[in-house]
C-alpha positions in Angstrom: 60.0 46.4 118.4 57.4 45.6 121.1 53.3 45.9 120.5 51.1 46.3 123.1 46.9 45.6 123.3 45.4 48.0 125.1 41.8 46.3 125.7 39.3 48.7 124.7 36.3 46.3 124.2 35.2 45.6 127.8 34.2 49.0 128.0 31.9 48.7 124.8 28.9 47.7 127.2 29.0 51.0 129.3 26.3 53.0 127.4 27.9 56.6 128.4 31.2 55.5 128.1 33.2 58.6 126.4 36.3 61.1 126.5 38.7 58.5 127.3 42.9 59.9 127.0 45.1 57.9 127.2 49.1 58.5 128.0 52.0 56.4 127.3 55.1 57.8 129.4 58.1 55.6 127.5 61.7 56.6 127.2 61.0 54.5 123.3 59.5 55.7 120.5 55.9 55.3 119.7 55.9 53.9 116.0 52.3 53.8 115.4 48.7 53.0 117.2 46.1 51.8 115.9 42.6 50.2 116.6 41.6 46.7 115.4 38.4 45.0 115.2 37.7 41.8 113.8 34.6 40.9 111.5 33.4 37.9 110.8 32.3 37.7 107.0 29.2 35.7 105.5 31.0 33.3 104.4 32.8 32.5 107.5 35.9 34.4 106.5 37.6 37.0 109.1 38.6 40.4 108.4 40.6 42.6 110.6 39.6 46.3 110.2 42.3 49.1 111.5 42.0 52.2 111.6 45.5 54.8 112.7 45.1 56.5 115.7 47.1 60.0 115.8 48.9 60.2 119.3 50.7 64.0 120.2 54.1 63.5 121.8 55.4 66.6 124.2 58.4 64.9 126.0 58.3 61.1 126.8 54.2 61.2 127.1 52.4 60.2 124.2 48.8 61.3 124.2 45.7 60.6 122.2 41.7 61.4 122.8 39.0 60.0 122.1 35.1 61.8 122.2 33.7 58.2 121.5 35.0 54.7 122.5 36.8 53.1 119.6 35.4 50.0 117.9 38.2 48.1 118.0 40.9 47.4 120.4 44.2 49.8 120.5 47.5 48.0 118.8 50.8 50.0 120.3 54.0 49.5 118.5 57.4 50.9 120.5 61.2 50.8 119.5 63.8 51.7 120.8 64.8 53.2 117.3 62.9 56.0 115.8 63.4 54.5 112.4 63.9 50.6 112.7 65.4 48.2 110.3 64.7 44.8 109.7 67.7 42.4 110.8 69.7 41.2 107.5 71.6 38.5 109.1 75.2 37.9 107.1 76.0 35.1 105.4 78.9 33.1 107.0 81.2 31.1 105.4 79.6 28.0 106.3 76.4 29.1 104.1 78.8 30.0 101.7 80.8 27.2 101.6 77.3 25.4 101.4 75.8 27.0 99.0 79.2 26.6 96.8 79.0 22.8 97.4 75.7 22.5 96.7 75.8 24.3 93.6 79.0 22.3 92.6 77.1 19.1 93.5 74.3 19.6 91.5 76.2 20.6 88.4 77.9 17.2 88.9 74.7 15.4 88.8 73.2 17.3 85.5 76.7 16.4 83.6 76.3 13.0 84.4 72.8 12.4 83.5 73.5 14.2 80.1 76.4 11.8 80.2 75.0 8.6 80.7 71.8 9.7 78.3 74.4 10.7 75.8 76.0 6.9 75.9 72.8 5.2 75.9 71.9 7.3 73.0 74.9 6.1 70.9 74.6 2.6 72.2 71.3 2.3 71.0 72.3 3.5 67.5 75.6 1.4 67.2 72.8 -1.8 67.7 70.3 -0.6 65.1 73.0 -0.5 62.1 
């Protein structure tokens, strides 16, 4: 998945600035658009405020309009898959063999402390009688 910023802020000082298209011509698929703006709260905080922006698609060319300049700038997100999946990476037999040991390990160490804790236990009584 690739995003894009398409810097639509420079423009915000153009007082008549309006009716703006914009085409994407990609051989991937156009995920989603959006605008984001950031806003700085009063207590020093920042929020980022999207909004969706609907693009038409007739062939490879994605189009949207816009009467007014957006607030924020525009976010692109393309993939080569129409429906991406996050990657699950396998686990390999050495993260098995790992995670085996590990666990083997550690059951190791919790039979011995109740081990030794048990000894002490009846040590300490054997001296009190």
């Amino acid at each position: 998945m690739y995003s894009y910023i398409y810097l639509l802020s420079p423009a915000a000082g153009w007082a008549d600035f309006n009716n703006l298209t914009i085409r994407i011509y990609t051989d991937m698929y156009l995920l989603r658009g959006e605008t984001r703006k950031s806003v700085t709260n009063p207590d020093g905080s920042v929020t980022i405020i999207g909004e969706t922006v609907d693009f038409a698609k007739n062939g490879g060319v994605y189009e949207a309009r816009f009467k007014k300049l957006s607030d924020g700038d525009l976010t692109l997100f393309l993939c080569a898959s129409e429906n991406p999946e996050r990657y699950k990476p396998p686990l390999g037999k050495v993260t098995k063999i790992i995670i085996i040991l590990s666990t083997g390990i550690g059951m190791i160490v919790i039979a011995t402390i109740i081990l030794v804790v048990t000894v002490k236990k009846q040590k300490t009584k054997g001296k009190k009688k």
